[in-house]
OpenMM code with the backbone's topology and positions (N, CA, C; nanometers):
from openmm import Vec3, app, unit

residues = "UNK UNK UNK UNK UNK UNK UNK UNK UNK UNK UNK UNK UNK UNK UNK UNK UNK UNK UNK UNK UNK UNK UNK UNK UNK UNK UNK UNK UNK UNK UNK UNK UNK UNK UNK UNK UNK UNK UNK UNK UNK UNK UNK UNK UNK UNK UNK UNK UNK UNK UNK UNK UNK UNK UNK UNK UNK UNK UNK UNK UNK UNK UNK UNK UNK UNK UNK UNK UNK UNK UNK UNK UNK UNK UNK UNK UNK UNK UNK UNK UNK UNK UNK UNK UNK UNK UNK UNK UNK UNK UNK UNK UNK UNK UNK UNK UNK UNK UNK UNK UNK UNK UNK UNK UNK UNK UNK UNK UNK UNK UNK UNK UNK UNK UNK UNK UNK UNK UNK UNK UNK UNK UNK UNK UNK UNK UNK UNK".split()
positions = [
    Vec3(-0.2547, -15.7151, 8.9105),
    Vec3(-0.3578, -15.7525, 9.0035),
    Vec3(-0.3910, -15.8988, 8.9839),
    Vec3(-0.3491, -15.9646, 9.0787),
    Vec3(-0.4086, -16.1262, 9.1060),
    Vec3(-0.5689, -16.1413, 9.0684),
    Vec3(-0.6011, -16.2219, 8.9944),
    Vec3(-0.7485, -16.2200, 8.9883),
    Vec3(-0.8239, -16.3626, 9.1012),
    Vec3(-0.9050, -16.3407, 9.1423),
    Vec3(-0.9785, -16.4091, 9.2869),
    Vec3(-1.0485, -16.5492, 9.1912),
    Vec3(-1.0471, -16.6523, 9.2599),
    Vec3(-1.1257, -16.8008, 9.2078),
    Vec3(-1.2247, -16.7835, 9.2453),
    Vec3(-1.2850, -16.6497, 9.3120),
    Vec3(-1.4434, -16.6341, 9.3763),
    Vec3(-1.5390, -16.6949, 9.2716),
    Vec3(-1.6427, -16.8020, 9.2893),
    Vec3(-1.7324, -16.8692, 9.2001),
    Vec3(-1.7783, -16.7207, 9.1995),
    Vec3(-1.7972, -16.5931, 9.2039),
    Vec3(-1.8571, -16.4897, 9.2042),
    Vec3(-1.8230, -16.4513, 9.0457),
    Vec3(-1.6958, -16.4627, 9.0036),
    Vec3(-1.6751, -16.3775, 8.8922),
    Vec3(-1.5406, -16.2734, 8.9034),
    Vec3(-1.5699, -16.1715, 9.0221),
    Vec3(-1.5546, -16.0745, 9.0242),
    Vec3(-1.4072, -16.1169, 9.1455),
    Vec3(-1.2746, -16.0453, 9.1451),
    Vec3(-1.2311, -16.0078, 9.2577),
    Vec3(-1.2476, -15.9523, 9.3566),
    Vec3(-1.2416, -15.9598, 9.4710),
    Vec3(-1.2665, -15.9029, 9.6178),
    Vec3(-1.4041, -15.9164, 9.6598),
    Vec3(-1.4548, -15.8114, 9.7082),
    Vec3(-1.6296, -15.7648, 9.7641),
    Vec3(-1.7354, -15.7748, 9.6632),
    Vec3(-1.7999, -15.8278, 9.6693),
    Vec3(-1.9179, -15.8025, 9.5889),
    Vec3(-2.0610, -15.7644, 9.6971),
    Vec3(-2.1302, -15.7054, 9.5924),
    Vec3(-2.2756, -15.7037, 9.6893),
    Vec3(-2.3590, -15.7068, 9.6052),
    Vec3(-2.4530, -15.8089, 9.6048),
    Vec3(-2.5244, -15.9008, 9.5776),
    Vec3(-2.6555, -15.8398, 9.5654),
    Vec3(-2.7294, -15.9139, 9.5576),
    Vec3(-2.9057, -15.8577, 9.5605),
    Vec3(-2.9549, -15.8240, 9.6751),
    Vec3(-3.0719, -15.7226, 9.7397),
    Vec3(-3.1153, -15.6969, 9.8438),
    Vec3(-3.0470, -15.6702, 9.9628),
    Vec3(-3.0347, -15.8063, 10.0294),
    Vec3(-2.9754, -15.7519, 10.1914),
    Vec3(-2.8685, -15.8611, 10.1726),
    Vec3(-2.8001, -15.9468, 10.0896),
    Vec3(-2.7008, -16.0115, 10.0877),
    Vec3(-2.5429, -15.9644, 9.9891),
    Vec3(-2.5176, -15.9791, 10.1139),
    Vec3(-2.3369, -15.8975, 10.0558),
    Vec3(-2.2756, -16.0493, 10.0656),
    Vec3(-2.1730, -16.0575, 9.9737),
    Vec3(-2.1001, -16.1884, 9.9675),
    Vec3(-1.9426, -16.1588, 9.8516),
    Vec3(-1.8550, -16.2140, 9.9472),
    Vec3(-1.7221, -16.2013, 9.8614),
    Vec3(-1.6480, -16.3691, 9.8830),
    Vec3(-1.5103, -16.3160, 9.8262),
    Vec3(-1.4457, -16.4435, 9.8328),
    Vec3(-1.3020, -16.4567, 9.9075),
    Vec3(-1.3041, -16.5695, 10.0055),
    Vec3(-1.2088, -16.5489, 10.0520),
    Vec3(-1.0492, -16.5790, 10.0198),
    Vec3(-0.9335, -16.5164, 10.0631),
    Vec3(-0.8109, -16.5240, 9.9890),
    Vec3(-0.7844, -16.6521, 9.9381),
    Vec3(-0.8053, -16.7871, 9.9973),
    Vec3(-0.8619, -16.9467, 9.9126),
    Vec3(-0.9510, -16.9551, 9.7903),
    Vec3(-1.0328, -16.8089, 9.7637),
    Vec3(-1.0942, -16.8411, 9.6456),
    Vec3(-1.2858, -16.8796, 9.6677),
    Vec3(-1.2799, -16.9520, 9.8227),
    Vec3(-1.4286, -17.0203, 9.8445),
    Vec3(-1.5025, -16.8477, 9.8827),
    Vec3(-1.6333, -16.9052, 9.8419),
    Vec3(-1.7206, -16.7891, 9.8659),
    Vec3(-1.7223, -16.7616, 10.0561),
    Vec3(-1.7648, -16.5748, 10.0592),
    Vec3(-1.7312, -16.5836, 10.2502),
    Vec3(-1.9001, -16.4918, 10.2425),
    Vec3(-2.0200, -16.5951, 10.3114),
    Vec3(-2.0969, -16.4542, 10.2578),
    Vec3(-2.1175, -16.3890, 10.3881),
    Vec3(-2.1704, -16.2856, 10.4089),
    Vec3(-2.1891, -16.2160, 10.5062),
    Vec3(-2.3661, -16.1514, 10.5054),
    Vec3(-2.4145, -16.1724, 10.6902),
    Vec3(-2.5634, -16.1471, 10.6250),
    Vec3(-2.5718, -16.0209, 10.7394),
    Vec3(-2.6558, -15.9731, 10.7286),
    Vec3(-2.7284, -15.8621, 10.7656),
    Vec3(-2.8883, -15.9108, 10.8356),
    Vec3(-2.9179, -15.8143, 10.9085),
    Vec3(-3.0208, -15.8233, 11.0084),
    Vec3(-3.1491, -15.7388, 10.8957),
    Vec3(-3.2716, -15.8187, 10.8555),
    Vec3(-3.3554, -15.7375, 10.7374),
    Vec3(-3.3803, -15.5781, 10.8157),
    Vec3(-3.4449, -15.5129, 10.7388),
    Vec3(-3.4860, -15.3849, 10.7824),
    Vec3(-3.6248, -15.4214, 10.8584),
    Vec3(-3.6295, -15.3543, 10.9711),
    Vec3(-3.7938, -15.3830, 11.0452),
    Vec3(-3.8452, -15.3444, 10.9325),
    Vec3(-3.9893, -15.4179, 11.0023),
    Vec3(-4.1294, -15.4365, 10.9187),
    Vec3(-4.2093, -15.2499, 10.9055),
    Vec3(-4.2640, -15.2387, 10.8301),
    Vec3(-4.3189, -15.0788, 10.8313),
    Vec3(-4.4047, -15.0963, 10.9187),
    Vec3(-4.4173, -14.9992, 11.0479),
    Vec3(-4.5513, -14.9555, 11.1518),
    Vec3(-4.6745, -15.0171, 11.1204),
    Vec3(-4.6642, -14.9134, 10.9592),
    Vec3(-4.8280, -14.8975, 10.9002),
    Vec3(-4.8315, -14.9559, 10.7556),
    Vec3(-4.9129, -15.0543, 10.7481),
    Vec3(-4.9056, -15.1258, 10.6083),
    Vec3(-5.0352, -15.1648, 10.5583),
    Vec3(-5.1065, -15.0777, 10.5281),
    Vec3(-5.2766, -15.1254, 10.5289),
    Vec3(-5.3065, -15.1907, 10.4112),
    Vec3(-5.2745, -15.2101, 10.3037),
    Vec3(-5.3001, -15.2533, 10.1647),
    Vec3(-5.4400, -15.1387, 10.1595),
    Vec3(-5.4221, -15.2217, 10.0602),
    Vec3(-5.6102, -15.1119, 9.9963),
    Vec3(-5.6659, -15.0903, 10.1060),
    Vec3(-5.7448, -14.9703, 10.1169),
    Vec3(-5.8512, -14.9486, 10.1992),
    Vec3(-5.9576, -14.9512, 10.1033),
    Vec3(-6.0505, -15.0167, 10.0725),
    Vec3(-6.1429, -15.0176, 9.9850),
    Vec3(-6.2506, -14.9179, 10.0473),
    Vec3(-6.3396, -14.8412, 9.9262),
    Vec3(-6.4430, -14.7213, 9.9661),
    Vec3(-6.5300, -14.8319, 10.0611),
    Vec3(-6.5588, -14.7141, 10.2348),
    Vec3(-6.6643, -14.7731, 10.3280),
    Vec3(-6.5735, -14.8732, 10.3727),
    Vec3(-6.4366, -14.8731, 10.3650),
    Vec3(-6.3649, -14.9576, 10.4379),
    Vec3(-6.2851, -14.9019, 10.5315),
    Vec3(-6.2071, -14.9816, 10.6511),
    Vec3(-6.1439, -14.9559, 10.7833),
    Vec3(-6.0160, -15.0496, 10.7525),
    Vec3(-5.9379, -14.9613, 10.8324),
    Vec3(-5.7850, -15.0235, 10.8466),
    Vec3(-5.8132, -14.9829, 11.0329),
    Vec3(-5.7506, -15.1329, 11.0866),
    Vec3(-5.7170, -15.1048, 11.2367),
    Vec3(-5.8079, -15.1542, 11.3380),
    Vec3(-5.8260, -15.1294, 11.4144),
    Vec3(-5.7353, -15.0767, 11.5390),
    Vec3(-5.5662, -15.1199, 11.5228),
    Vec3(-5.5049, -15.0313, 11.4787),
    Vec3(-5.3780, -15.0656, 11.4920),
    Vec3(-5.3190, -14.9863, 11.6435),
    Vec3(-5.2599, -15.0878, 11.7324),
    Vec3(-5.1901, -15.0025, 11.8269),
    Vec3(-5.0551, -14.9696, 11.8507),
    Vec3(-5.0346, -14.9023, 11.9033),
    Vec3(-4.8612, -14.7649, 11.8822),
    Vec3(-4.8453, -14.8010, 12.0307),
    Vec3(-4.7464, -14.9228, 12.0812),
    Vec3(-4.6788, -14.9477, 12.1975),
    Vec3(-4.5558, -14.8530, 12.2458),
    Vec3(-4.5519, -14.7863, 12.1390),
    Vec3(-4.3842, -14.6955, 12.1724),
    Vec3(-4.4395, -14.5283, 12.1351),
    Vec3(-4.3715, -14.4830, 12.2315),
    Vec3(-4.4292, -14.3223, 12.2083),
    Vec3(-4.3317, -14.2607, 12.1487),
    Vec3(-4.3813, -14.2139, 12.0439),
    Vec3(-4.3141, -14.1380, 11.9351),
    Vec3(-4.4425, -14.0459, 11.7774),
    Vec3(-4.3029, -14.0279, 11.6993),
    Vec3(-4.3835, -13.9671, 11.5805),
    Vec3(-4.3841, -14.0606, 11.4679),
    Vec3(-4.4905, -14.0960, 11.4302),
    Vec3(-4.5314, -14.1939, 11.3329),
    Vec3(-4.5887, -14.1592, 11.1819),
    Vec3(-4.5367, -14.0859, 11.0930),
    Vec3(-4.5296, -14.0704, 10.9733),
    Vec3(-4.5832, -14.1453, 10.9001),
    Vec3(-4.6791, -14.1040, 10.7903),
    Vec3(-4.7324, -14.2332, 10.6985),
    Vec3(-4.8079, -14.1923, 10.5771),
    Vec3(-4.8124, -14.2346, 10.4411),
    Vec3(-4.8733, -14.2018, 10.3084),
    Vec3(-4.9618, -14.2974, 10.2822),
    Vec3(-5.0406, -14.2021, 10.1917),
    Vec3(-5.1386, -14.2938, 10.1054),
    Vec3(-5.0540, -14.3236, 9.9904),
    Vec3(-5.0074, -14.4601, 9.9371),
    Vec3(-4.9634, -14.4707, 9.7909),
    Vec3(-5.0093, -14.4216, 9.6974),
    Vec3(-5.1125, -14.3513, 9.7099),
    Vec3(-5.2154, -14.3718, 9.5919),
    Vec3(-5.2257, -14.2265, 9.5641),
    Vec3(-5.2542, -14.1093, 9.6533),
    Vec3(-5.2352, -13.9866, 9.6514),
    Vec3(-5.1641, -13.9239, 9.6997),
    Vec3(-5.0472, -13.7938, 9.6208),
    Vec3(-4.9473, -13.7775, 9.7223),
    Vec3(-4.9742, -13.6504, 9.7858),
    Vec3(-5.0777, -13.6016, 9.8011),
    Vec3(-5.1167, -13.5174, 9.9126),
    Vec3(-5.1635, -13.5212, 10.0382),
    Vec3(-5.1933, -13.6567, 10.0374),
    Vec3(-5.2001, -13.6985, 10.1323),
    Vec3(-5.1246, -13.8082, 10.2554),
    Vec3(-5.0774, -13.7248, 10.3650),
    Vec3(-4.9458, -13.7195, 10.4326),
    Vec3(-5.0583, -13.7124, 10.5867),
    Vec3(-4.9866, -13.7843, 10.6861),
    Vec3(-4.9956, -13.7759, 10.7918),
    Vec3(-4.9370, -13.7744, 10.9073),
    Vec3(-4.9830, -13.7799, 11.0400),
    Vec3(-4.8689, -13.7877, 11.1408),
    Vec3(-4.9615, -13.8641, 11.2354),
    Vec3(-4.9604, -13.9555, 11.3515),
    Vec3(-4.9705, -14.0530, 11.4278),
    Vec3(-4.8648, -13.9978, 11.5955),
    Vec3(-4.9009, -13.8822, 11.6831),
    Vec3(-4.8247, -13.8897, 11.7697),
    Vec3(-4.8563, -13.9855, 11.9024),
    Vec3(-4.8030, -14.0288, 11.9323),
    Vec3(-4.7751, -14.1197, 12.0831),
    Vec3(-4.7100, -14.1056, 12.1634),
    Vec3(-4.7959, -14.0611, 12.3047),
    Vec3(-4.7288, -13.9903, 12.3447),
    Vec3(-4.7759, -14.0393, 12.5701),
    Vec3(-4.6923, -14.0965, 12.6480),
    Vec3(-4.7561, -14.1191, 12.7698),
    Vec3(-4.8905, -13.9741, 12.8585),
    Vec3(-4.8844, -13.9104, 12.7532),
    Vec3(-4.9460, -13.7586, 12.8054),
    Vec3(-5.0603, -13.7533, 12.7485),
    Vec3(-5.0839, -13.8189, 12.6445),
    Vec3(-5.2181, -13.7685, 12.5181),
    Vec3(-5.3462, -13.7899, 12.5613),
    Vec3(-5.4233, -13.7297, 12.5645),
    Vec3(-5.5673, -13.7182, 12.6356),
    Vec3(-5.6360, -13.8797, 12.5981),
    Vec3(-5.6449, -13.9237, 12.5463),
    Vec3(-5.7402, -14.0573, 12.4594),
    Vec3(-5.5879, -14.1346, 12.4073),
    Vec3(-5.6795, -14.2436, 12.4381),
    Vec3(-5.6414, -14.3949, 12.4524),
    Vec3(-5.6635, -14.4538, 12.3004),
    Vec3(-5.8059, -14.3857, 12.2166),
    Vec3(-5.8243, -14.4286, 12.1004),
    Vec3(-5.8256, -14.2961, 12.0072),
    Vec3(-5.8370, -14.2833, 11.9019),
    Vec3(-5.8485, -14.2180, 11.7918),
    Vec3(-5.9219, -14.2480, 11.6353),
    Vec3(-6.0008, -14.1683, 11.6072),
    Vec3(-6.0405, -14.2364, 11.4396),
    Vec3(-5.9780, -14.0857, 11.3081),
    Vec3(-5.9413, -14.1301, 11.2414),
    Vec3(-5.8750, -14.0433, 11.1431),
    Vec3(-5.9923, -14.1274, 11.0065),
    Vec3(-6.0736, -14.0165, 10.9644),
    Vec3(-6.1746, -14.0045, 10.8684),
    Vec3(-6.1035, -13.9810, 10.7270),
    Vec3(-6.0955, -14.0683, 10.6594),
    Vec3(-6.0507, -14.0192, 10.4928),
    Vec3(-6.1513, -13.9708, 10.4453),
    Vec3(-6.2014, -13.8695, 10.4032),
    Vec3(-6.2890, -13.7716, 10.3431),
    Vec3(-6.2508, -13.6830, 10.1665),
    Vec3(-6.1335, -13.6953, 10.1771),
    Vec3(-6.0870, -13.6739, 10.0343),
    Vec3(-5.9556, -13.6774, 9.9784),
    Vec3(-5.9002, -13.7045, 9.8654),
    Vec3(-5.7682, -13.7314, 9.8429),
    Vec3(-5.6754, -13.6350, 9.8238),
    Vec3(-5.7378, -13.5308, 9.8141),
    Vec3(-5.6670, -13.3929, 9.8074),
    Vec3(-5.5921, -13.3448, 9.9081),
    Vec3(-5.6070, -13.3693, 9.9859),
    Vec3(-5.5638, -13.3082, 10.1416),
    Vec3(-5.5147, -13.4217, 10.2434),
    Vec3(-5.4117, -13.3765, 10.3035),
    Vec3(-5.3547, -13.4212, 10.4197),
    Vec3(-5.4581, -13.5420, 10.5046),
    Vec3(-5.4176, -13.6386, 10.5767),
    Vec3(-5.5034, -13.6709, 10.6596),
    Vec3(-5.5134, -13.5965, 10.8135),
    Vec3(-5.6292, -13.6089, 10.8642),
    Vec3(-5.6140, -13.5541, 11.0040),
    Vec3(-5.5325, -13.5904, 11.0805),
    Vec3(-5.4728, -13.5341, 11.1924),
    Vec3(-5.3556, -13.5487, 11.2873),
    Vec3(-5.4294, -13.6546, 11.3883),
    Vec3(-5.3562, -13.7505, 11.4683),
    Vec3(-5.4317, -13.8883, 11.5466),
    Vec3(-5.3339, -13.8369, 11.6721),
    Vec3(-5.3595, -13.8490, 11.7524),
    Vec3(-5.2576, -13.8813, 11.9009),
    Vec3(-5.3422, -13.9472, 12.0058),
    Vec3(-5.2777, -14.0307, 12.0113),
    Vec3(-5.3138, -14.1319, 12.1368),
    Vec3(-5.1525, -14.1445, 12.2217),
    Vec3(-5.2210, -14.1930, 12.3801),
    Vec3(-5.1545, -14.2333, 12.4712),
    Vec3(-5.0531, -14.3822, 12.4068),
    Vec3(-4.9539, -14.4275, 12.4723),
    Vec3(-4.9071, -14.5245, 12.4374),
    Vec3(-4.9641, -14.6514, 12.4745),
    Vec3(-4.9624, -14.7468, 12.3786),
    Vec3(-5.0262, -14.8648, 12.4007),
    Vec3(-5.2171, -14.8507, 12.3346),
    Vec3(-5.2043, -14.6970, 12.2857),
    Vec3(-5.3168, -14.6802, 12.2186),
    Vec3(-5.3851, -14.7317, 12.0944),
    Vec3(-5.4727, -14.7036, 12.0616),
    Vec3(-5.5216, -14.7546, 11.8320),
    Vec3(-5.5818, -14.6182, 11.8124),
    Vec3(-5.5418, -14.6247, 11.6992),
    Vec3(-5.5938, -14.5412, 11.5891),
    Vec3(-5.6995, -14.6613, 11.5028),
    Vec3(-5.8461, -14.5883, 11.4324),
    Vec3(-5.9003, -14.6745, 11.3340),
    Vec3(-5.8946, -14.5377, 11.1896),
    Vec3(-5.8423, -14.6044, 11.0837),
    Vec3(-5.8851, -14.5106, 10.9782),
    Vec3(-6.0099, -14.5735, 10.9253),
    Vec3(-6.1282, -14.4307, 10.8508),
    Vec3(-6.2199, -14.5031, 10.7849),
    Vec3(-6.1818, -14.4281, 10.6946),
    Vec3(-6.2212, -14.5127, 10.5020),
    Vec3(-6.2197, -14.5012, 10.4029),
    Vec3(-6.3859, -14.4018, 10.3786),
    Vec3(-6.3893, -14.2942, 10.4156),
    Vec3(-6.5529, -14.2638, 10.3365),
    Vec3(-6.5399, -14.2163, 10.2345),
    Vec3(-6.4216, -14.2362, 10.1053),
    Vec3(-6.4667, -14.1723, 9.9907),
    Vec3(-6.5041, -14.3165, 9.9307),
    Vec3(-6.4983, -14.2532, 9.7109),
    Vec3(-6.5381, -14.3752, 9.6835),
    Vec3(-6.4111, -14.4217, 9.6115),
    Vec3(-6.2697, -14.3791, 9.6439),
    Vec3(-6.1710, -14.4305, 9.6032),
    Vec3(-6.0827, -14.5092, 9.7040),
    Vec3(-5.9738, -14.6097, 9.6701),
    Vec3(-5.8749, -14.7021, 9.7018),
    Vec3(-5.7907, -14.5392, 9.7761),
    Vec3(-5.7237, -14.5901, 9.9320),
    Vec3(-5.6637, -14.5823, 10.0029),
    Vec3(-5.5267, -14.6321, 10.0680),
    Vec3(-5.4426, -14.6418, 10.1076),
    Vec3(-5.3409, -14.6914, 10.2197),
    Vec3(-5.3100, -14.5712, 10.3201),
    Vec3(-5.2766, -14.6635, 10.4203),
    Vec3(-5.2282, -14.6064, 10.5272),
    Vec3(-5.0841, -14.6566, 10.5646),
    Vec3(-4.9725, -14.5919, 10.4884),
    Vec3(-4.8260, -14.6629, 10.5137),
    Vec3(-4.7233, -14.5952, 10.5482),
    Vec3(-4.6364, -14.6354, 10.6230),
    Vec3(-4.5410, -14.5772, 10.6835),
    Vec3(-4.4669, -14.5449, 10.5816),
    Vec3(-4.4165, -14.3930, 10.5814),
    Vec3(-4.2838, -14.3626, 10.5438),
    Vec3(-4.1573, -14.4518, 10.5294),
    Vec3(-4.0857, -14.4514, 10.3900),
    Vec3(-3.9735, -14.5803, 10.4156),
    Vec3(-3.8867, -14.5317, 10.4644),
] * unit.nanometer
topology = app.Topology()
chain = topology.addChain("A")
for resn in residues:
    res = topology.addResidue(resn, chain)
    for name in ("N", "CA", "C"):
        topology.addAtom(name, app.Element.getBySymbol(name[0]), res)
């Protein structure tokens, strides 16, 4: 086996850190190749601090919108959007960490607001 002048090290393909793949071409010079990042998550609230609000966030595309609290894993939700859904807005109440959050559906082009009423740290984040 011929070994490659890739400043890489390595012969042939390599893949690199994160979203960059990079090899070397049969000359030896590096060939890198990039990729398009992964979209941004829906829902990304950072802390919800206690007596705090995440949102009006609005859902332009009708679909099912999945999302966790980092912080507790029982608590799981769903976000539907849908051109049919009775209300335009929605509020989803955090009330305790034990349990699921309430179900939200709004029309498309709608918001959801979450409120924080316990006295612990929250998120509201999309499924990866």
């Amino acid at each position: 086996m011929r070994r490659s002048r890739c400043s890489l090290g390595v012969p042939g393909i390599v893949v690199l850190l994160a979203l960059s793949v990079a090899g070397c071409a049969k000359d030896g010079d590096p060939l890198p190749v990039t990729a398009a990042p992964p979209p941004g998550k829906e829902l990304n609230s950072g802390d919800i601090m206690p007596g705090g609000t995440y949102g009006p966030h609005q859902f332009n595309t009708a679909g099912s919108y999945p999302y966790v609290c980092i912080y507790h894993a029982p608590m799981i939700g769903t976000v539907l959007v849908s051109d049919t859904a009775a209300s335009t807005a929605d509020t989803v109440r955090i009330v305790n960490s034990s349990q699921p959050f309430a179900p939200a559906s709004v029309r498309t082009h709608g918001t959801v607001v979450w409120t924080n009423n316990t006295g612990a740290l929250h998120t509201v984040t999309s499924n990866p």
